[in-house]
N, C-alpha and C positions, 0 to 999 in steps of 0.2 A: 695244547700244542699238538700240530699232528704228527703222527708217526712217517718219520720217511722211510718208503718202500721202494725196492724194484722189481715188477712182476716179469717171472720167467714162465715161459709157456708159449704151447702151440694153438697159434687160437682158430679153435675149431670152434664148434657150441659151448662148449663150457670157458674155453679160455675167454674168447668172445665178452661173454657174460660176466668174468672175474673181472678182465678190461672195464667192461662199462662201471661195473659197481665201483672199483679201485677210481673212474675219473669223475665218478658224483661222492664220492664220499670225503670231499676236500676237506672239511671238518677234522677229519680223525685220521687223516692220508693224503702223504706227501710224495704223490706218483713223483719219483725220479727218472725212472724211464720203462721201457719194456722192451725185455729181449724176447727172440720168438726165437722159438726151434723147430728143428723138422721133428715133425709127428706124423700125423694122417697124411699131411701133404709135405713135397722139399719147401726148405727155410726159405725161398724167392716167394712162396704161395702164403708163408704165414706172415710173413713181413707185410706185405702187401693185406692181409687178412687184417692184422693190427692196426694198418694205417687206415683202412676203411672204415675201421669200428673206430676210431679215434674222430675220423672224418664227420662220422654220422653223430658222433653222440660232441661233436662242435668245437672240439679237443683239436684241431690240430697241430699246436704248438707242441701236443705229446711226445716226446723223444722217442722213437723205436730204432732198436738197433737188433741186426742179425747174430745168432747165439751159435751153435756149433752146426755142424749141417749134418750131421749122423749120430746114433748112437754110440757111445765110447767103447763097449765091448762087444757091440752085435750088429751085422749090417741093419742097413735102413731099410724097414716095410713100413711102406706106405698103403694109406689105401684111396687113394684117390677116386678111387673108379664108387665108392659112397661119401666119401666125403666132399661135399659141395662145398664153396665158401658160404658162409653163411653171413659176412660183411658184405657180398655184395650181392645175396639174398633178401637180407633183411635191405639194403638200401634200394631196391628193387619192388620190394613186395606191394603191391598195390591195398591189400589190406591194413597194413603197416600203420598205423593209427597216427603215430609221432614221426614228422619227418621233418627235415631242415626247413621247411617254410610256416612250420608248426613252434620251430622255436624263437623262444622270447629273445627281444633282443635287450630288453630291459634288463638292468643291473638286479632291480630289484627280485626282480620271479626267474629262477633259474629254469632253463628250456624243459626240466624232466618237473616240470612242474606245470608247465602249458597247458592249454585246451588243447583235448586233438583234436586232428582231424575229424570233420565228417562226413 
């Protein structure tokens, strides 16, 4: 049975990457939804970060909802001015091996299982 979760995070590179693993590890994880928060960039930037990484990895039925929009006892630093999105980076990147025309659409082979591109 899997365990139902809700992942909370700013998805930058890492959150990104907890996103993707939390939506292929249906087995053992019951994405209930994901809230984003401001971190490196304001909550409008992570929301939209989550939806694209949900987007790319063929999730979009994925629930994403916006979390607090500041830190509870310290103002909000951002760092925008290095932190790129990296959702619509990686859905950009021309090297990107796996992309939406790379996935399966068969029941049987899940897309992170595909041939990639070459």
């Amino acid at each position: 049975m899997a365990r139902p979760i809700i992942l909370d995070c700013d998805p930058g590179q890492d959150g990104a990457l907890a996103i993707l693993l939390a939506l292929v590890s249906a087995e053992e994880l019951e994405l209930l939804g994901i809230a984003t928060v401001a971190g490196n960039v304001p909550p409008e930037l992570t929301r939209a970060n989550a939806r694209k990484v949900c987007e790319l990895a063929g999730r979009d039925e994925a629930a994403v909802f916006v979390g607090y929009a500041r830190p509870i006892l310290q103002p909000l630093v951002t760092a925008e001015h290095v932190a790129a999105s990296p959702a619509s980076t990686a859905s950009n990147c021309r090297r990107c091996r796996f992309n939406r025309s790379t996935r399966s659409t068969s029941s049987s082979t899940p897309w992170w299982r595909a041939r990639p591109a070459r």
